[in-house]
DRENTITOR-487024 format. One record per atom (N, C-alpha, C): residue number from 1; residue in one letter; atom name; x, y, z. Coordinates in Angstrom, 3 decimals. Layout:
drenmi pos:NUM	code:a	site:CA	px:X	py:Y	pz:Z
...
// end
This chain:
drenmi pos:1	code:x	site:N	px:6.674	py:0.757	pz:10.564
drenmi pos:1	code:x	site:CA	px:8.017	py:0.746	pz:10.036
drenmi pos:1	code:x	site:C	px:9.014	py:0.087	pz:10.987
drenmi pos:2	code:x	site:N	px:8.800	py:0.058	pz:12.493
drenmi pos:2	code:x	site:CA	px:9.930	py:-0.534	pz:13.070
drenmi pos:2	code:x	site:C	px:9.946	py:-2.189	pz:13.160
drenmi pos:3	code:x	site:N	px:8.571	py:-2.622	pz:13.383
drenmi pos:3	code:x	site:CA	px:8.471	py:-4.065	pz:12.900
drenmi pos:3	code:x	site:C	px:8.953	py:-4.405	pz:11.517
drenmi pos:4	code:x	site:N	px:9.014	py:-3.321	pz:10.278
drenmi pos:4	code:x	site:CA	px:9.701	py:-4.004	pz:8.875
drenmi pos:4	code:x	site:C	px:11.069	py:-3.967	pz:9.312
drenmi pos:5	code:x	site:N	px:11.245	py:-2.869	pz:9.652
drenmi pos:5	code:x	site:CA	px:12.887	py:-2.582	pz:9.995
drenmi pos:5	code:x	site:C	px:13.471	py:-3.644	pz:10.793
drenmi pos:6	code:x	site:N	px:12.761	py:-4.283	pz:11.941
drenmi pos:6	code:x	site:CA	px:13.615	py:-5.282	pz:12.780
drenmi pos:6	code:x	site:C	px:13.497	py:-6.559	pz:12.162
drenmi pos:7	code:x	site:N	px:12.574	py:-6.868	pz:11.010
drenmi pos:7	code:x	site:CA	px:11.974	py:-8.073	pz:10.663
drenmi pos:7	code:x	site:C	px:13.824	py:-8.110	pz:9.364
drenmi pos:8	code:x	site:N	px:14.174	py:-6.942	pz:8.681
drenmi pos:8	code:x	site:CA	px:14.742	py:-7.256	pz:7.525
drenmi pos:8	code:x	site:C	px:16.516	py:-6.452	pz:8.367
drenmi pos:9	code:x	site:N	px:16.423	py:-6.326	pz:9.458
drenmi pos:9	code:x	site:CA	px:17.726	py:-6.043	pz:9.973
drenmi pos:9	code:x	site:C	px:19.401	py:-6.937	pz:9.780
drenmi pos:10	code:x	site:N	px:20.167	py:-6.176	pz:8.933
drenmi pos:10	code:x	site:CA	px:21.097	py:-7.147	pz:8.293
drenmi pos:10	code:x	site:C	px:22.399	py:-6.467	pz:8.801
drenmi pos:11	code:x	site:N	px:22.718	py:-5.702	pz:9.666
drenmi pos:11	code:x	site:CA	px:23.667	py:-4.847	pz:10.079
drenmi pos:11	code:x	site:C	px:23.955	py:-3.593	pz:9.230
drenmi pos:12	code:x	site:N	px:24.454	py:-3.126	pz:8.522
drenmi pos:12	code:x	site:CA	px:24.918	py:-1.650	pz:7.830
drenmi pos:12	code:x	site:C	px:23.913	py:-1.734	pz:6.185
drenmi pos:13	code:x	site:N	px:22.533	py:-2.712	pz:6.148
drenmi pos:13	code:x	site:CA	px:22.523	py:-2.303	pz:5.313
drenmi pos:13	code:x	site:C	px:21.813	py:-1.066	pz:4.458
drenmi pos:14	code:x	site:N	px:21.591	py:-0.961	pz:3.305
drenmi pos:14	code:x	site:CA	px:20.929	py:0.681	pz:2.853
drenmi pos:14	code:x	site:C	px:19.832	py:0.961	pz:3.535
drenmi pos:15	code:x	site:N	px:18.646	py:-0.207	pz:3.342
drenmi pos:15	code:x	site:CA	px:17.509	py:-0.309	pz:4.237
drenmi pos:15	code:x	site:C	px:17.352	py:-0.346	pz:5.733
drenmi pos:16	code:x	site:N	px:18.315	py:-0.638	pz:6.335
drenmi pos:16	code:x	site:CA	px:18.806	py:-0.306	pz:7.792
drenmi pos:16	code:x	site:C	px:18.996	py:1.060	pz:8.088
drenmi pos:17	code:x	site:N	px:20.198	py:1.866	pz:7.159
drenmi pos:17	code:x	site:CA	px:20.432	py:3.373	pz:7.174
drenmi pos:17	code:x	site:C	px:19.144	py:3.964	pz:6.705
drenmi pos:18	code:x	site:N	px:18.409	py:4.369	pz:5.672
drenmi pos:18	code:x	site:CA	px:17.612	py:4.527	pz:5.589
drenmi pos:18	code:x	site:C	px:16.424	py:4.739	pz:6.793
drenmi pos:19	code:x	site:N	px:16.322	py:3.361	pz:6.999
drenmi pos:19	code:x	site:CA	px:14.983	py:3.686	pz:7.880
drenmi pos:19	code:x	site:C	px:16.032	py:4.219	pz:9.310
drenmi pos:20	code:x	site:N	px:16.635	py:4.375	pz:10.020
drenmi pos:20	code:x	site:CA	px:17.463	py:4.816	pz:10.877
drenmi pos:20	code:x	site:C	px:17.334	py:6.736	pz:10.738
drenmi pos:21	code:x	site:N	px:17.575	py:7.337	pz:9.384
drenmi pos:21	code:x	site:CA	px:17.606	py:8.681	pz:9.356
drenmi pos:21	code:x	site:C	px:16.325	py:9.329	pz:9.793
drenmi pos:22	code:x	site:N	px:16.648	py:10.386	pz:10.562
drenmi pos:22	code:x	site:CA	px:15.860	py:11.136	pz:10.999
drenmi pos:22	code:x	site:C	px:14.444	py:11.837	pz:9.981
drenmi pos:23	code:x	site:N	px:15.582	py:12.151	pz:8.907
drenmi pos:23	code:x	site:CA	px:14.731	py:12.982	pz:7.944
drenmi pos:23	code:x	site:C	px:13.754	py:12.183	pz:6.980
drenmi pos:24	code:x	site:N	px:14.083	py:10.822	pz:6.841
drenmi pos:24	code:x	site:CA	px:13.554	py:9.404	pz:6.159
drenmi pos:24	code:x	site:C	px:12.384	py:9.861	pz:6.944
drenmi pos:25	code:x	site:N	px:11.927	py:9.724	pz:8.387
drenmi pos:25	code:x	site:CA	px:10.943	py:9.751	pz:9.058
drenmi pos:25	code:x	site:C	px:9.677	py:10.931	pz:9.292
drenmi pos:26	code:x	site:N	px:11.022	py:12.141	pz:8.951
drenmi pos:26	code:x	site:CA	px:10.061	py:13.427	pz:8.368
drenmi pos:26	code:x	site:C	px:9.221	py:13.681	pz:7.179
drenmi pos:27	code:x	site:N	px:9.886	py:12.430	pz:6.278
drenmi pos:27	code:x	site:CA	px:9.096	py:12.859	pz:4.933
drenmi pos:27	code:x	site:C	px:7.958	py:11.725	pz:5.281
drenmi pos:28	code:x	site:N	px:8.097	py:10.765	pz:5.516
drenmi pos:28	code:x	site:CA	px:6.982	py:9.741	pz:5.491
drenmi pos:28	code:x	site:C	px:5.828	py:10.892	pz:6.185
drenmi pos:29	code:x	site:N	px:6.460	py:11.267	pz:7.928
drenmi pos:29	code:x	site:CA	px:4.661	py:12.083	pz:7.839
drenmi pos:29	code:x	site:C	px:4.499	py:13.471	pz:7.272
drenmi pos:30	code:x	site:N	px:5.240	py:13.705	pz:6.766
drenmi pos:30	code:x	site:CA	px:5.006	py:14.779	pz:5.830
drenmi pos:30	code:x	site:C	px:4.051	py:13.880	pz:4.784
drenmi pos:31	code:x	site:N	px:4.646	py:13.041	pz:3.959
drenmi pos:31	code:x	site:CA	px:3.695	py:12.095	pz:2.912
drenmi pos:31	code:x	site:C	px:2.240	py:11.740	pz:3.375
drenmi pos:32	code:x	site:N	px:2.411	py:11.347	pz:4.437
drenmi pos:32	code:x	site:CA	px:1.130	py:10.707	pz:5.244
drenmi pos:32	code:x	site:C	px:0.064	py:11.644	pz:5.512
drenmi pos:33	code:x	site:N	px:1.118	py:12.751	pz:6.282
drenmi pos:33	code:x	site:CA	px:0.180	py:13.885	pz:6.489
drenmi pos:33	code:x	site:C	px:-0.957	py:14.240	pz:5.181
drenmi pos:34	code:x	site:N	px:-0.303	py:14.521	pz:4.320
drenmi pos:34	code:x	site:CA	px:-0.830	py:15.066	pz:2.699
drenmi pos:34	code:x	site:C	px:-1.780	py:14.273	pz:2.243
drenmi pos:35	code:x	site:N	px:-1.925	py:13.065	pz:2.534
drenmi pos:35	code:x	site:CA	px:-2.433	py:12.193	pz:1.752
drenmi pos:35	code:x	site:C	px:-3.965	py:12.065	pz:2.378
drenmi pos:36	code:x	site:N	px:-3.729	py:11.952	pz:3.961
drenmi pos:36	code:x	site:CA	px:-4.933	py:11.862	pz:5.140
drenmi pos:36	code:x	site:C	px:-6.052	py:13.166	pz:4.595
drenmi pos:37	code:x	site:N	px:-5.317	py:13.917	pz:4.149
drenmi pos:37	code:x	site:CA	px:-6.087	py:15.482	pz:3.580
drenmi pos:37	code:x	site:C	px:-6.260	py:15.265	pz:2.544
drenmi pos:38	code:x	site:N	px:-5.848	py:14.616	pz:1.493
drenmi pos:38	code:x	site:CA	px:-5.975	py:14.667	pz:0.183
drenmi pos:38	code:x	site:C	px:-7.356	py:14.153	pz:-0.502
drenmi pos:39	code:x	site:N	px:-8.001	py:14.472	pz:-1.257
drenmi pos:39	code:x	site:CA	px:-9.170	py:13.977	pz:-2.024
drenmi pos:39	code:x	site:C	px:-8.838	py:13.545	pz:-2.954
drenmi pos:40	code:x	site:N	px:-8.404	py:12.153	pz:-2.898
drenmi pos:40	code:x	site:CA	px:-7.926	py:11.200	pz:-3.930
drenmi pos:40	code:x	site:C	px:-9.338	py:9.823	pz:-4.086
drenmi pos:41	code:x	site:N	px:-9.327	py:10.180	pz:-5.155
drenmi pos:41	code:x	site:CA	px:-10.282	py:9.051	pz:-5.723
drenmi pos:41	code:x	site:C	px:-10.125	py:7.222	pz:-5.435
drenmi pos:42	code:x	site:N	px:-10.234	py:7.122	pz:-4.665
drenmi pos:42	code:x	site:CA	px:-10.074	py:5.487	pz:-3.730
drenmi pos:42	code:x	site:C	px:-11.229	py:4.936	pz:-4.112
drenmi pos:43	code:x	site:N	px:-10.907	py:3.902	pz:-4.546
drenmi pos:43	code:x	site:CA	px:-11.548	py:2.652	pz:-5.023
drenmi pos:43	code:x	site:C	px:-12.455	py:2.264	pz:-3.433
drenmi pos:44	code:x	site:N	px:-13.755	py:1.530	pz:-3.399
drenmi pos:44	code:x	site:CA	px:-14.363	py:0.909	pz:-2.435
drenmi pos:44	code:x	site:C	px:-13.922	py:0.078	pz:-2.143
drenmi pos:45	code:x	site:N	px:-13.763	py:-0.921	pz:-0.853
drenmi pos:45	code:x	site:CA	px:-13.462	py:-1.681	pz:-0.665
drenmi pos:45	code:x	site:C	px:-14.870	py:-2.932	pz:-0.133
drenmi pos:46	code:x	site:N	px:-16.104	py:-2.398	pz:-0.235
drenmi pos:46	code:x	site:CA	px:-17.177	py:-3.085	pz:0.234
drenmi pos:46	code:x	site:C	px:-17.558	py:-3.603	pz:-0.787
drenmi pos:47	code:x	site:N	px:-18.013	py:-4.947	pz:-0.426
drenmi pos:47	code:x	site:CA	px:-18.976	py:-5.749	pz:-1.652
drenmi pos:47	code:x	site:C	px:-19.791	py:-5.833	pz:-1.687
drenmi pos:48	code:x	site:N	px:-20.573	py:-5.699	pz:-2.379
drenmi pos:48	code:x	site:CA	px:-21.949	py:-5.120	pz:-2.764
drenmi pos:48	code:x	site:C	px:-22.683	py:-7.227	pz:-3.069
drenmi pos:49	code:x	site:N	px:-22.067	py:-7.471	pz:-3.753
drenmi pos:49	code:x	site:CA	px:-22.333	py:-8.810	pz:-3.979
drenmi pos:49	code:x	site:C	px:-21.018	py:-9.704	pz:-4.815
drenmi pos:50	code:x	site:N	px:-21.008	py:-10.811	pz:-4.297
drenmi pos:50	code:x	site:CA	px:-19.162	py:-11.219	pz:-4.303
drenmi pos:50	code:x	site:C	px:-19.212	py:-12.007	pz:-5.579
drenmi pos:51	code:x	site:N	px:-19.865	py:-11.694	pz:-6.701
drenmi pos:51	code:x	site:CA	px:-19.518	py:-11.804	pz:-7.696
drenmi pos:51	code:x	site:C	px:-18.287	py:-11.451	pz:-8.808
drenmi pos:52	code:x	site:N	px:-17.722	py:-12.158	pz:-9.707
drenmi pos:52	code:x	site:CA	px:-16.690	py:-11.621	pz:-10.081
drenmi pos:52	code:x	site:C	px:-17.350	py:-10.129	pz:-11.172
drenmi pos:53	code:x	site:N	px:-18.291	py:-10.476	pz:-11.636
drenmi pos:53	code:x	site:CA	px:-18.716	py:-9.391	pz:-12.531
drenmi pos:53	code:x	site:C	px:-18.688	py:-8.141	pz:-11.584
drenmi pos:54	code:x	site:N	px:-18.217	py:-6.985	pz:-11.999
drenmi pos:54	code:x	site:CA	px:-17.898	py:-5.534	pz:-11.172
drenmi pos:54	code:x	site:C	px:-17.613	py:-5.357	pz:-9.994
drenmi pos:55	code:x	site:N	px:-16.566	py:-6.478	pz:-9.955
drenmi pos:55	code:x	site:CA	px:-15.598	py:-6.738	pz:-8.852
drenmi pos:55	code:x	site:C	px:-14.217	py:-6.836	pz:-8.762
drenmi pos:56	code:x	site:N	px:-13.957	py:-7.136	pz:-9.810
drenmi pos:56	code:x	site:CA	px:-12.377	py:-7.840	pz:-10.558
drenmi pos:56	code:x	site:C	px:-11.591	py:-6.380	pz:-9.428
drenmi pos:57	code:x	site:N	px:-11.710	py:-5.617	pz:-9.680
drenmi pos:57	code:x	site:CA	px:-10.261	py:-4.921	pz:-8.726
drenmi pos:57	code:x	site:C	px:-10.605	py:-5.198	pz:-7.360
drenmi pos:58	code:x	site:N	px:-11.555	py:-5.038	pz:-6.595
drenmi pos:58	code:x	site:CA	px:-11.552	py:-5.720	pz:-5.150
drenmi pos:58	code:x	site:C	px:-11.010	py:-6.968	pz:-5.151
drenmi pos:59	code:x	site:N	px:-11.731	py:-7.949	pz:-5.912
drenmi pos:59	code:x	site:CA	px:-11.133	py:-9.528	pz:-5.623
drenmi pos:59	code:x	site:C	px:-10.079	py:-9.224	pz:-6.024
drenmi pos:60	code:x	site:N	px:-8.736	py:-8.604	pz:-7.295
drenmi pos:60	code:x	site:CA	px:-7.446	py:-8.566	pz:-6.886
drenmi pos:60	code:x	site:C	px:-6.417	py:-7.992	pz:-6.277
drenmi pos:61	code:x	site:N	px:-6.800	py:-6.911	pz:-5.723
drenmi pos:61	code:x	site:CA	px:-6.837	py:-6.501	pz:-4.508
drenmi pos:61	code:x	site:C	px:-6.844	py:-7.336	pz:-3.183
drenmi pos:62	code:x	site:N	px:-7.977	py:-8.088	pz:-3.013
drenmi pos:62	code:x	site:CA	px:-7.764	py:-9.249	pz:-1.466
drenmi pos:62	code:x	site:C	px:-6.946	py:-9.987	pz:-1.855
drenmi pos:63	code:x	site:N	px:-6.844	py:-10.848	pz:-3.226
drenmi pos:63	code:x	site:CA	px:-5.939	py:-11.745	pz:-3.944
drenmi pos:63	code:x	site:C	px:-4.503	py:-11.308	pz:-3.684
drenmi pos:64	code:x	site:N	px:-4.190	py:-9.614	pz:-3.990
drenmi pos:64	code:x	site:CA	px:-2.930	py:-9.570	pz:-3.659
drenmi pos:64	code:x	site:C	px:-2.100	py:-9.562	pz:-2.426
drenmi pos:65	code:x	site:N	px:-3.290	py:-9.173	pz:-1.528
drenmi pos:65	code:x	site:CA	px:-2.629	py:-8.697	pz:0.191
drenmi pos:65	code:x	site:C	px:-2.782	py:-9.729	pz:0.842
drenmi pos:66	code:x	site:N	px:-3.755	py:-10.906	pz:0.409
drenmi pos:66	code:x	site:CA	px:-3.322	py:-12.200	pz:1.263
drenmi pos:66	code:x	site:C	px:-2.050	py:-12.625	pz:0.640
drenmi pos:67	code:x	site:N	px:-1.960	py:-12.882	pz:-0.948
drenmi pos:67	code:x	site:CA	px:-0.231	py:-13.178	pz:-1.317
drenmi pos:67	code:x	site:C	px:0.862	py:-12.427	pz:-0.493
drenmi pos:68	code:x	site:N	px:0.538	py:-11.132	pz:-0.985
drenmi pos:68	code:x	site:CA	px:1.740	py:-10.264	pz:0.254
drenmi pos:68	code:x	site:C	px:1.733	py:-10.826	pz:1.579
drenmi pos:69	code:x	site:N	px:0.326	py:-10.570	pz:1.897
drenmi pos:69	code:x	site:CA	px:0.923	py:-11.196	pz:3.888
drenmi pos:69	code:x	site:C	px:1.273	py:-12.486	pz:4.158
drenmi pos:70	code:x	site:N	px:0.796	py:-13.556	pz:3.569
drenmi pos:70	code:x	site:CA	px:1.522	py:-14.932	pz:2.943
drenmi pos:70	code:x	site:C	px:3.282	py:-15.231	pz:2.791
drenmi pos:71	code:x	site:N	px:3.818	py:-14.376	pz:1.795
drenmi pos:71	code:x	site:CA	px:4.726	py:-14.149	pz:1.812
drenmi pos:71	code:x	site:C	px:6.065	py:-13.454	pz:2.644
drenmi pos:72	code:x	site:N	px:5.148	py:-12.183	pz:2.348
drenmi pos:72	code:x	site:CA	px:6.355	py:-11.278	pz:3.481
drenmi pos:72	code:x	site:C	px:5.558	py:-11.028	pz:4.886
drenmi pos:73	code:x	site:N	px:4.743	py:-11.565	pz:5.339
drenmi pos:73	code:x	site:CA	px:4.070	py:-11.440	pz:7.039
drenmi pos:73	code:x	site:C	px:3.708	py:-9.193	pz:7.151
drenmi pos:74	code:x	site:N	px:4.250	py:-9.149	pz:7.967
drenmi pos:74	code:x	site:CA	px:4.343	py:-7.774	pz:8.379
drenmi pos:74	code:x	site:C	px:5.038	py:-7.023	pz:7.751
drenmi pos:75	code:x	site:N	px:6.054	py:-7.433	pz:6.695
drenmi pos:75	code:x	site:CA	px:6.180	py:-6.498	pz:5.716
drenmi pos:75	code:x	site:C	px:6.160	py:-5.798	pz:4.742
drenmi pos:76	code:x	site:N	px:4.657	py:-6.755	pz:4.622
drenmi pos:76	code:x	site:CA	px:3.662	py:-6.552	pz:3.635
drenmi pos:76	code:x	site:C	px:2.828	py:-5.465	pz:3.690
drenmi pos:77	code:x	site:N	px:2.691	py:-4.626	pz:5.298
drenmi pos:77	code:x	site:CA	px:1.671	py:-3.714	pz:5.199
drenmi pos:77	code:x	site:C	px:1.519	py:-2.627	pz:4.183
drenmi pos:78	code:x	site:N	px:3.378	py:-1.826	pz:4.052
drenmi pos:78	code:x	site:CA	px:3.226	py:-1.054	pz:3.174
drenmi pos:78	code:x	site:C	px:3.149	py:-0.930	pz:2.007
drenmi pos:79	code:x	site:N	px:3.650	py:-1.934	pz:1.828
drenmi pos:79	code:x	site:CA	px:3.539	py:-2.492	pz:-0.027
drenmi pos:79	code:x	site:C	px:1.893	py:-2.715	pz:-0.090
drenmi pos:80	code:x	site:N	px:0.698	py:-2.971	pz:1.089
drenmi pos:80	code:x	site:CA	px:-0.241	py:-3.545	pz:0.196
drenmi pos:80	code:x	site:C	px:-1.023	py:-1.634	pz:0.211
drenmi pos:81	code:x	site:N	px:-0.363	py:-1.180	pz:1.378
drenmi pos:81	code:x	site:CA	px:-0.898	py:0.282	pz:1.082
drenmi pos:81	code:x	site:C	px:-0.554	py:1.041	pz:-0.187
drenmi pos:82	code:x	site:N	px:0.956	py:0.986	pz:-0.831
drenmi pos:82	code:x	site:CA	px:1.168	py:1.001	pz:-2.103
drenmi pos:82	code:x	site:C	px:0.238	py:0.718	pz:-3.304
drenmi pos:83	code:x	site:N	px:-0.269	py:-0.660	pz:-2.950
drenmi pos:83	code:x	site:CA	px:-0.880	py:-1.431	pz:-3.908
drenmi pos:83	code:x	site:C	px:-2.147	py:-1.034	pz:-4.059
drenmi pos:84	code:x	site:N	px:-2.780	py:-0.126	pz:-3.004
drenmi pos:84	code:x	site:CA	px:-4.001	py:0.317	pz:-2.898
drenmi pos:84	code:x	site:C	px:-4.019	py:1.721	pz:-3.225
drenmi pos:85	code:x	site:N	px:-3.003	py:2.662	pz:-3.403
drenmi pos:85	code:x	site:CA	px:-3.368	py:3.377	pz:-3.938
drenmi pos:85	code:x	site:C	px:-2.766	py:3.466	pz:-5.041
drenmi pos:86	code:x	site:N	px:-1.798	py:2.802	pz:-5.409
drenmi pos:86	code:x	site:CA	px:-1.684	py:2.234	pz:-7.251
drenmi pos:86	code:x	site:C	px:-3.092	py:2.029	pz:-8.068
drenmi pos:87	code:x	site:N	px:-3.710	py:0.956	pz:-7.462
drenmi pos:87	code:x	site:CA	px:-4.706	py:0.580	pz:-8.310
drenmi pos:87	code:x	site:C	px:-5.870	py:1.232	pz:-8.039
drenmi pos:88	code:x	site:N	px:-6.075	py:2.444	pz:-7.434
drenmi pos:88	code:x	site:CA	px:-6.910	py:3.131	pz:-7.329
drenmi pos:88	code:x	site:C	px:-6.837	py:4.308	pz:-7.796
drenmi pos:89	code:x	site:N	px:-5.756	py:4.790	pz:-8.273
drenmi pos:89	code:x	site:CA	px:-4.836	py:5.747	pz:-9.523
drenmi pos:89	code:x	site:C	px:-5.197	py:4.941	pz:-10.882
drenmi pos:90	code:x	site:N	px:-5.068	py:3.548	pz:-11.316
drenmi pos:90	code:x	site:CA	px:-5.522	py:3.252	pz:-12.161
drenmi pos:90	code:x	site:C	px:-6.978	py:2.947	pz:-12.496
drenmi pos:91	code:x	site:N	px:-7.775	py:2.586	pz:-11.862
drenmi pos:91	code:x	site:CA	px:-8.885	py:2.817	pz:-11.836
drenmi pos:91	code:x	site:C	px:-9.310	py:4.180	pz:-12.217
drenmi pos:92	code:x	site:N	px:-9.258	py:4.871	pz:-11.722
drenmi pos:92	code:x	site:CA	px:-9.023	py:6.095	pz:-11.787
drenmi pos:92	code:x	site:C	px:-9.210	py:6.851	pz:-12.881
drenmi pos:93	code:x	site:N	px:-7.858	py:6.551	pz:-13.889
drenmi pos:93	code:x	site:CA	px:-7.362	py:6.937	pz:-14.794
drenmi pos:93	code:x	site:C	px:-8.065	py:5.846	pz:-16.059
drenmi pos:94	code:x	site:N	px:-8.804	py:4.699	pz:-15.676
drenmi pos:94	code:x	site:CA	px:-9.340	py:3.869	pz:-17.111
drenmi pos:94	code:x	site:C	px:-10.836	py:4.720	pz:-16.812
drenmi pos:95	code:x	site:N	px:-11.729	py:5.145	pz:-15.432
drenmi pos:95	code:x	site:CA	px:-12.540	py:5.547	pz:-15.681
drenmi pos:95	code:x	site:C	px:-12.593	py:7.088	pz:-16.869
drenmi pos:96	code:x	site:N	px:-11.319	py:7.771	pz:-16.416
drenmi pos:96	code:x	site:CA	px:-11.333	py:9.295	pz:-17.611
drenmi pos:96	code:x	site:C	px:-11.207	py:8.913	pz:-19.048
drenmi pos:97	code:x	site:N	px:-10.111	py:7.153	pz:-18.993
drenmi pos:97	code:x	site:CA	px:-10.389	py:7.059	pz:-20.807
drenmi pos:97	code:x	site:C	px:-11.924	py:6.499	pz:-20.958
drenmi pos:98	code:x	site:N	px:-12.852	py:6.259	pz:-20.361
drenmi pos:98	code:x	site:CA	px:-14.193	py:5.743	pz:-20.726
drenmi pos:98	code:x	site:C	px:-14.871	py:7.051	pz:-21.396
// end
């Protein structure tokens, strides 16, 4: 967070205050904490064979976090951690409608 924070530093703005508050910083490891414990259904990230057939969410998955780090460099980390457990919530959730 302090490399996003110094990378997008604009003087007073929300995202400046924000990451600045004390309590902003309590909930993240409060969040973090929960999650490190949590038994959440996460997608693999190993390839078995780099075919597109029963692969499509890994390959867009790498597809997206090289775009992210491409784009925004280092302030891409948390968004692609976002992005990984987004689509591993959806995954997720198309395996229960099967």
């Amino acid at each position: 967070l302090p490399l996003v924070r110094e990378q997008l530093y604009e003087g007073q703005s929300l995202f400046y205050m924000i990451t600045t508050n004390t309590y902003f910083y309590l909930g993240v490891a409060f969040i973090s904490s929960v999650l490190m414990v949590a038994e959440l259904p996460l997608f693999s990230l190993k390839f078995k064979k780099f075919s597109l057939k029963n692969n499509e969410i890994r390959w867009f998955f790498l597809l997206l976090s090289i775009g992210l780090l491409v784009f925004f460099q280092a302030v891409a980390v948390p968004f692609i951690v976002l992005s990984y457990l987004f689509l591993s919530l959806v995954v997720f959730l198309a395996d229960l409608q099967q």
